[in-house]
ZARO-665935 format. One line per field, with one value per atom (N, C-alpha, C): residue number from 1; atom name; x, y, z. Coordinates in Angstrom, 1 decimal, padded with zeros to 4 digits. Example, Ala and Ser with C-alpha at 12.3 -4.5 7.8 and 13.67 -1.06 7.14 Angstrom:
ZARO-665935
resi (1 | 1 | 1 | 2 | 2 | 2)
name (N | CA | C | N | CA | C)
xx (013.2 | 012.3 | 013.2 | 012.8 | 013.7 | 012.9)
yy (-005.7 | -004.5 | -003.3 | -002.2 | -001.1 | 000.0)
zz (007.8 | 007.8 | 007.8 | 007.1 | 007.1 | 007.9)
This chain:
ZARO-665935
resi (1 | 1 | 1 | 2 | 2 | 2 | 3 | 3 | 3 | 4 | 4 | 4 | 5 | 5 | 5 | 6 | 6 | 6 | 7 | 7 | 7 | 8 | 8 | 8 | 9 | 9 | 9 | 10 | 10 | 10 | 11 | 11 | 11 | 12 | 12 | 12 | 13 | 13 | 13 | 14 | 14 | 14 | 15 | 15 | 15 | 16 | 16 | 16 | 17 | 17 | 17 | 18 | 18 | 18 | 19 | 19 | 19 | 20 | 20 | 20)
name (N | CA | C | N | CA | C | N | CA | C | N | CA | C | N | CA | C | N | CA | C | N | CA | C | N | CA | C | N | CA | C | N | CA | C | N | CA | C | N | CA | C | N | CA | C | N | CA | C | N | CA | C | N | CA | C | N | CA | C | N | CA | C | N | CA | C | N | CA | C)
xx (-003.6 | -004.8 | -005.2 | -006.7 | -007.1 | -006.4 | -006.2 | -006.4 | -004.5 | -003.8 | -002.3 | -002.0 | -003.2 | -002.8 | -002.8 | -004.6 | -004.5 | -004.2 | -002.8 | -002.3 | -001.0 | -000.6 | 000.7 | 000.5 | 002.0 | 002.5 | 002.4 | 002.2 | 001.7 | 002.9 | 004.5 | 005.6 | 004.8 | 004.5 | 003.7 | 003.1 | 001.8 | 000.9 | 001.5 | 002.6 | 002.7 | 003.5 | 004.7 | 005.1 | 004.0 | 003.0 | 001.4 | 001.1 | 001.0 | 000.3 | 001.6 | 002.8 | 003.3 | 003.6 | 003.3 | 002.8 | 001.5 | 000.8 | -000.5 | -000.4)
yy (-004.5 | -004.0 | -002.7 | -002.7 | -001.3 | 000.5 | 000.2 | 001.2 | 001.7 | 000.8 | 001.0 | 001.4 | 000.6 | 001.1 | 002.5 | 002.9 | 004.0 | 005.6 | 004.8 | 005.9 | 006.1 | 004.6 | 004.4 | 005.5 | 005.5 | 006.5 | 005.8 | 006.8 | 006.0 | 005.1 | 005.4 | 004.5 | 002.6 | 003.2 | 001.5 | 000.8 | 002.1 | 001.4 | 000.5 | 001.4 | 000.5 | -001.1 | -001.4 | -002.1 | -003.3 | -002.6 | -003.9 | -004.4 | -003.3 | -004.0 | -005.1 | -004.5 | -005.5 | -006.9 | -006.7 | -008.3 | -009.1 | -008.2 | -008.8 | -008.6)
zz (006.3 | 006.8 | 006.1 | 005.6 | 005.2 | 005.9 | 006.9 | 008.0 | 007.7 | 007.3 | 006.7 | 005.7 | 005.0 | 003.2 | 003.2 | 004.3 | 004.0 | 004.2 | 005.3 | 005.8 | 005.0 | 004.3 | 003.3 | 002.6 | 001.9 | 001.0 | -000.3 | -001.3 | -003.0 | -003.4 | -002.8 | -003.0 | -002.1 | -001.1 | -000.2 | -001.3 | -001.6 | -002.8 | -003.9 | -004.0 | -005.5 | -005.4 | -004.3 | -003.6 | -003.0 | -002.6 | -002.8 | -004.1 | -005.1 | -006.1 | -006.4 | -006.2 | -007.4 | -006.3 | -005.2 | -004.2 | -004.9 | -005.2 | -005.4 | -007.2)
């Protein structure tokens, strides 16, 4: 959900990109 990503920490972020 938007509202996760963008409470995530830039370690989350990168852990999504490399899902997607």
């Amino acid at each position: 959900a938007p509202g996760l990503i963008a409470e995530a920490s830039p370690e989350a972020l990168v852990l999504a990109n490399a899902l997607l």
